[in-house]
Structures are given as C-alpha cells and as structure tokens.
N, C-alpha and C positions, 0 to 999 in steps of 0.2 A: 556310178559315174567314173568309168574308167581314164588313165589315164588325165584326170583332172589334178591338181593339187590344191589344193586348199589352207590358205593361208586368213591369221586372222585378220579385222577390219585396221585395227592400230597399225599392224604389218603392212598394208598394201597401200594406206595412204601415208607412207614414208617417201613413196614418192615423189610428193609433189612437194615444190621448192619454192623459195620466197619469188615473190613475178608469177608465177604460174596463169595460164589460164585452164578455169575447169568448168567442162559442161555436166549438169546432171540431167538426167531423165525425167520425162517431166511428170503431171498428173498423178496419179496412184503409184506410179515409179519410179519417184522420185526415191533414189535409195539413202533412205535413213540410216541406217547401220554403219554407214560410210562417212553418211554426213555428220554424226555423231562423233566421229573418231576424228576427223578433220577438224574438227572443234575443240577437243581436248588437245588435239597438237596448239591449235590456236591459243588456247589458257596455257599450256607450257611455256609459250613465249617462242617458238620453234619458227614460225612462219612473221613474215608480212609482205604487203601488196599481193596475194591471191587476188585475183578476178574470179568470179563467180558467174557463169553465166546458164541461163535455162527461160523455160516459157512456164505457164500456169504451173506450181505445186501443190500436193495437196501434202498436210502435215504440217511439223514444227521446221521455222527455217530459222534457228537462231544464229546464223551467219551474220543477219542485219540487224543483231544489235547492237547496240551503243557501242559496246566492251568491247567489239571486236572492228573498231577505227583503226585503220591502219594495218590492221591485219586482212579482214578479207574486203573486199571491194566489191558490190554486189553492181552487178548490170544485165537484170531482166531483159528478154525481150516480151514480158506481158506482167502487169500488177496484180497479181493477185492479192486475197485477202491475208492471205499470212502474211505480205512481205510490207503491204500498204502502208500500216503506222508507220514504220522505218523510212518507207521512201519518202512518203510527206514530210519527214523530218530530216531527211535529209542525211541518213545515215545508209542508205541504200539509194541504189540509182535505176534509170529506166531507159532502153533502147528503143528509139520510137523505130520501127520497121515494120514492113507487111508482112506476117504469117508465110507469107508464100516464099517472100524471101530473107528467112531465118538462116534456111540452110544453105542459102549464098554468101551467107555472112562467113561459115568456114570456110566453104568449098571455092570460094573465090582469093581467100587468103587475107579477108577485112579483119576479121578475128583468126588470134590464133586458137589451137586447142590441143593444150601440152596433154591433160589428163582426161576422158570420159569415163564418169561414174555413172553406171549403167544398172539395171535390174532385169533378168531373164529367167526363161522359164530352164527345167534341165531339163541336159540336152537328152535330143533324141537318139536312136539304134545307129544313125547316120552319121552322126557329130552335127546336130545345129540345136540351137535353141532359139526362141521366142522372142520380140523385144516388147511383146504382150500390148500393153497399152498404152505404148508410149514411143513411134516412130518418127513423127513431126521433122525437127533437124536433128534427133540424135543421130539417126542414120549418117547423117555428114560427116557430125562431131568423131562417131566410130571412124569414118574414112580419115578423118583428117590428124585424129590423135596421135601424139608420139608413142601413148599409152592407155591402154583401154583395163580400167577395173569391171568387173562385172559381179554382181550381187546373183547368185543361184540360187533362187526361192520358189519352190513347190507350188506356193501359190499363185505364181504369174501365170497368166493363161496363155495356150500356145496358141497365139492368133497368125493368121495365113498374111500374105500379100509381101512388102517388102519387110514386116518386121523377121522374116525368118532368117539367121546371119550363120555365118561356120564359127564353131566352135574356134579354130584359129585364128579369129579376126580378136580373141579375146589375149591380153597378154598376163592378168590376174585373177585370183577368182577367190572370191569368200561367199560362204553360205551363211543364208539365213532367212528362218522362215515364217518369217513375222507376216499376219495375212496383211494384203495391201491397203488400205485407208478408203474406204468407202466413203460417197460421197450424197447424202441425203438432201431433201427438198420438199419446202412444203406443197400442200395442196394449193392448186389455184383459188384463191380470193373472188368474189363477185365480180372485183374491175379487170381480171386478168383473165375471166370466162371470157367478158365479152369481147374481148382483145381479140380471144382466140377463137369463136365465132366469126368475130369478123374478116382473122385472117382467111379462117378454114373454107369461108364465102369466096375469096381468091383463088383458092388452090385447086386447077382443075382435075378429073380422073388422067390418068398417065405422066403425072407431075413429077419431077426428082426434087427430091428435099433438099434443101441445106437450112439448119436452123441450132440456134446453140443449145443451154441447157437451162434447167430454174423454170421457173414458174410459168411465165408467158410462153414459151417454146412446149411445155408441156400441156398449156391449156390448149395451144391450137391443134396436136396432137389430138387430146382426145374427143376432137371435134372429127376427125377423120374417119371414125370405125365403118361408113356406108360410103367410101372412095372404092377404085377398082385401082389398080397395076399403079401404085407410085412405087419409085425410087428412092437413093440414097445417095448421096454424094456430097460427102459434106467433110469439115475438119474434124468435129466430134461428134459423138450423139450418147443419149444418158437411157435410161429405162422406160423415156414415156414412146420408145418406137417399137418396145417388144407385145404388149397387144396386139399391135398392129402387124405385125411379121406374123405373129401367132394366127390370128384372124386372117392371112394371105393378104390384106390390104396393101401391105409391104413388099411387093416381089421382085419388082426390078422387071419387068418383062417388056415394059414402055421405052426402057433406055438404049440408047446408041452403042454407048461404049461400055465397058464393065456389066455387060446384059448379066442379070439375076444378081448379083451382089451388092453388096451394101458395102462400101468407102468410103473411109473415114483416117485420118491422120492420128487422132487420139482420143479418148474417150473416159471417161469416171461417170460413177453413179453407183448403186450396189451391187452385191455380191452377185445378183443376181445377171448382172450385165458381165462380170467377168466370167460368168459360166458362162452365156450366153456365148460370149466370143471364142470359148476355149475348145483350139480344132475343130471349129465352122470356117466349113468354105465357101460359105454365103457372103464372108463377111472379109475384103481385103484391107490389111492395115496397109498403107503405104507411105511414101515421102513428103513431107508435107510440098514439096516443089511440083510435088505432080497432082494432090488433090485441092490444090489454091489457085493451083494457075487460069486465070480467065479462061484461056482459049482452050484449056481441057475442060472447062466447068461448059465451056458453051456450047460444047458437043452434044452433049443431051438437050433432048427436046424441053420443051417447059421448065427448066429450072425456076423454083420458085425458093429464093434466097428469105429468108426473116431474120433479121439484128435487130438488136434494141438500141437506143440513143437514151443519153442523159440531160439532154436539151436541144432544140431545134429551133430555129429562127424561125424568123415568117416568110423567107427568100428560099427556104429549103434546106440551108447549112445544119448539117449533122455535128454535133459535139458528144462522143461516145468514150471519152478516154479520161478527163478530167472534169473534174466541179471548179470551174475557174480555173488556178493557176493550181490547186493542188490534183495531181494525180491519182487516176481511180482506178483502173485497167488498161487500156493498151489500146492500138490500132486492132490487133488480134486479125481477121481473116476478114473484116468487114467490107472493105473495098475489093478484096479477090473476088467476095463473092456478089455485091452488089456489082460491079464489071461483067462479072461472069456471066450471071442471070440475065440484064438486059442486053449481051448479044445471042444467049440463048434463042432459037426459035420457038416462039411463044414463049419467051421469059417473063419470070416476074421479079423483079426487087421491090421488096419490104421490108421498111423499118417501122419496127412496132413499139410501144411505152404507152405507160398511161398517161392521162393527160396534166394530172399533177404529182408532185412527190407527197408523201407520207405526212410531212407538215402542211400539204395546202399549197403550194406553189404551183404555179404553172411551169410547164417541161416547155411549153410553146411559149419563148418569148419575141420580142420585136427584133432585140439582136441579143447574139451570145453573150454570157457575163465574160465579162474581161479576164483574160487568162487561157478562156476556154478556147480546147483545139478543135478544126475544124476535120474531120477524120472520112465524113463523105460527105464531097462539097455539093452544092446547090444545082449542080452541070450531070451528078451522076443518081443524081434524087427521081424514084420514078412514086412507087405508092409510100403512102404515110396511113398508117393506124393506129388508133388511140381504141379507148371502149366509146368515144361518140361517133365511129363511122370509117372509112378508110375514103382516100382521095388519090386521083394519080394527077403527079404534078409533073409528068414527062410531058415538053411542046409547050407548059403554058409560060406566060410572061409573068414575069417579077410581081405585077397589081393580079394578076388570076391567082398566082401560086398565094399570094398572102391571103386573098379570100376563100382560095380553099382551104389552107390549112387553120383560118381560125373558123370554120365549121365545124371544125373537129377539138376543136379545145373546146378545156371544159367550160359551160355553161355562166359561170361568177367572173370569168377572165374574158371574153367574149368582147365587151364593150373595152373594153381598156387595149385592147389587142388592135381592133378596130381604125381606136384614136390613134396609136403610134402607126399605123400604116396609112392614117390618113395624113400627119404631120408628114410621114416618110417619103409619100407619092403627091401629095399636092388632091389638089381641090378633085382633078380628074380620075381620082383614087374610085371615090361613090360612083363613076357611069362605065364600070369595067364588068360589061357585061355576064351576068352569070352562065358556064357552060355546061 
C-alpha cells in the first residue's frame, strides 16, 4: 500500500473535538477500532457533546452508555439491537427519517458531518478502495466531512457499484484486520414456513425483490427454488438469496433497469455473503438515495416489496418502529419500498408477521396501543400476511379492510376482533358484504 501512511487508531481520532458530529459506517462496518479509541478519549475526560450519528450496527456500541452522558450524544437514524436498551432509556436517542433520505440529512446540510469513520477494503493497483458493505449515507457523510478516517482492513470485501471511492477522498488511515462481525439467524419456525409459503404464493416468475433479513424474509426465500428470472433491488439482503443466485432462480434478466445485477444499499449475514460480494459484478452496492427511492424502485416490472410490522390495526395502519411509546427499530426503508412497489407495474406490497407475539398476543388489534407509531399508514397498505392466509386490502373500505384483516388473525382473537369493529362501525358493520 504505497504511498499510504498509517497512523494509529488513539492518533487519528485526535481529531474530533468537543460539538463534533460523527458518522460511522454502518452494518459489518461499523469501524470498531476507531470506535474503541473514541471511547477511551471519552473515559479520559477529553471530549463532550459528540454527536454520533449512523444506521443499523452490528457489534459493541458503548457510546450509549450511561457513563458517557454528556460526552457523546447518540442520534440513530435506525434502532438497532445493540443500541436499543439505551435508547429506551433514554441515554441514547433516535432520528425518525426515511432510509432513502438519510443521505439528505448531510448532503442537504440538516446535519452537519465534521468526522466520517469509515471501513474499506485496500486499495487497489489504481488507488481506490472498497466501501464493502456499507454504502447507505456514508457515501454523503464522505462528501460532506471536513475529515474522513478510514479503517484498511483485508477483510472488507471489494464490492462494485458506488461503494468504490479514490483513495484521496480519504484524509486518515489506520489498519486493522479484525474479520468483520458476521451476522447469524435462526431457521425458520413452523409459524414463519407458512408466512413464507404464503408470501412465495404472491411472488410471481420475473418478480424483483425487496425484502429484509431474519426469519420470515428467509422462509419466503426458500419457498422460491421452482421461480424463473427474479431480481434484486432492495436496501439489503443476507445469505437466504444465494441458493437462489446459485440455482440461476436469481438472475435479474426480468428487470428494466440495473438488467442482471443484484442492488442493494447494505447488507450482513455470514462470511459466506461477504465472499459472496467480494469483486462480483453481479452485485452493485450503491447510495442509499438511489436504491430507496420509489420512482427508481418503480422502474422495474413487479416489484414485490415484504416488511414486517409489530402491530397493525384493523383500518390497515402499520406500526413497525415501536411497542407503544418505547422504541424498537426505525422507519428503516419501509415506506420507500412499500411506495415503490405499488407504483411498480404489476407491483406488490407486503407486509408480513405472525399473527401473534411469543406470549400469545395478537399483532392485529382493533387500534394501535398508545404510543405506537404509524410508519405505513392505512392509504398506502395493499397485501397483509400472517400464517392464516394473505389479504389485499388496496380499494377496500374501512368495514372490508377490518373483515379482511381479521380472517387472517389468529383463530382465539377472531371473535373479540370482530366485537370491537362491530362497536367501531355500528350495527351495519355485519351486512358488508364479503368480497
């Protein structure tokens, strides 16, 4: 790596200054090493008011612990599970924005961004490296930084599309080649087969995907191996889409735009997905502004969108961010692509979840619990699936949509569902034709 200098991680977030705002990289790239050293400035006494800002990580964030009030100030724009305890508590905080415009948040000047702490593959014969798997808004945060650190680690994969950057777009550099933080997931569960049976019942041959990661995403996956020519076009995707690339089920040959490639904004899962991506030009990483945006997402024929929700009314309102008033994850890409998909020709949007949570509750109630945010409202709601069945509730009225959607709940909640939509609609609730 000629011409590099290399400096260590204590060294190069000397930095950053009390006020600062700093983006890190997200997912598997989030750079530890860095974040480590920021932190011991932190226990030094060296810093306070840091802003902290990024999307999904995966790892240790202990930026948002207690200790460090007043020193850094975290403001997500997605919940993830590492940062969750904190935020609930109120030692960490949450930016509610669309995925798609994260990276409007720099490049428009709402946020500033003094520091980007970044993770890249090294560089190539040309002078550029990798921003591997993790393009989303860092791309912006790089534009827009007064100062860019970058983490050079062997194990980043050198993935194609916009993540590839010039080596002087970097203004620090520290090595370290810690492998990236893989991200594992269970097998799908009985309730989460038939989820994903019944999406894969939706999904026709020449369809582009978009669908996130975990259990339900993976079960409707492996419902796919006898499709022809689906696509790709999604914010992320994990390891249950490479059967299917491997099998040719996956080719892209149906799509409009980005014909043969798979696009995707950012991506985690195993080791086996970052080889996957590493110098395939199957596969373009790009900005998150250009693979969230509806009216790019609509370009392709069939988009067939799948999000999960954490509760859903019987009018259709999606609550997918919070349990009540405490927060769980985020707006994330849900409405880019739910928009996206039903202007698509022959689109689908689908929101998938089982019909109850873990303790027996219903996901379907009459109205949201207090607190809870509405993240895709009742106007942009087309299918619903549960494991009892899928329903499309685009065109129908208020008294249709509530008896579809409790045909799809589960069977012990059914009657009680029933009564609060008949309290809700009046006596004319019972002669709304079935359709």
């Amino acid at each position: 790596m000629k011409n590099i200098k290399f400096i260590s991680a204590d060294e190069a977030v000397k930095v950053v200054k009390s006020g600062d705002h700093i983006h890190f990289s997200s997912v598997a790239s989030a750079p530890q090493v860095l974040i480590q050293a920021l932190c011991r400035r932190g226990d030094a006494g060296e810093l306070k008011n840091v802003f902290i800002h990024h999307l999904h990580t995966e790892g240790p964030a202990p930026y948002t612990d207690a200790k460090y009030e007043g020193i850094f100030f975290h403001q997500a724009f997605f919940v993830g599970g590492n940062v969750r305890k904190n935020v609930q508590a109120g030692y960490a905080d949450y930016i509610p924005i669309f995925l798609s415009e994260t990276q409007k948040l720099y490049r428009a000047g709402v946020l500033p961004c003094d520091v980007a702490m970044i993770q890249v593959c090294p560089p190539d014969k040309h002078g550029f490296v990798s921003l591997g798997t993790s393009v989303d808004a860092t791309l912006a945060a790089i534009e827009c930084a007064k100062t860019v650190i970058a983490v050079i680690n062997k194990h980043v994969p050198r993935s194609w599309g916009e993540a590839i950057i010039p080596v002087d777009k970097i203004d620090l550099f520290v090595e370290d080649n810690t492998p990236l933080e893989p991200a594992t997931f269970t097998a799908p569960n009985e309730t989460e087969t038939k989820i994903g049976i019944n999406c894969a019942n939706l999904i026709e041959d020449g369809a582009c995907l978009q669908m996130g990661i975990g259990a339900i995403p993976n079960a409707v996956l492996a419902q796919l191996g006898n499709h022809k020519d689906l696509g790709i076009h999604t914010e992320m995707f994990a390891d249950g889409v490479l059967p299917l690339v491997e099998k040719g089920v996956i080719n892209g040959a149906n799509k409009k735009i980005d014909k043969y490639k798979m696009v995707s904004t950012f991506l985690m899962g195993s080791q086996e997905v970052y080889n996957f991506i590493d110098d395939n030009p199957m596969v373009a990483m790009m900005d998150v502004g250009y693979t969230n945006d509806p009216y790019v997402i609509a370009k392709n024929p069939k988009v067939t969108a799948i999000n999960s929700a954490l509760q859903v009314d019987i009018t259709g309102q999606v609550c997918a961010d919070s349990l009540g008033t405490k927060f769980y994850s985020g707006v994330g890409g849900q409405i880019d692509f739910t928009y996206g998909a039903s202007l698509s020709e022959g689109g689908k949007a689908i929101i998938a979840m089982p019909s109850v949570t873990n303790k027996g509750i219903s996901k379907i109630a009459p109205v949201l619990t207090e607190g809870a945010g509405v993240v895709t409202t009742r106007n942009h709601m087309h299918w619903l699936v549960t494991e009892y069945g899928a329903v499309d509730l685009y065109g129908k009225s208020l008294q249709e949509r509530a008896k579809a959607i409790i045909s799809i709940a589960h069977p012990d909640h059914r009657e009680e569902l029933d009564r609060a939509a008949f309290e809700r609609f009046g006596p004319h609730y019972h002669f709304v034709p079935a359709k």
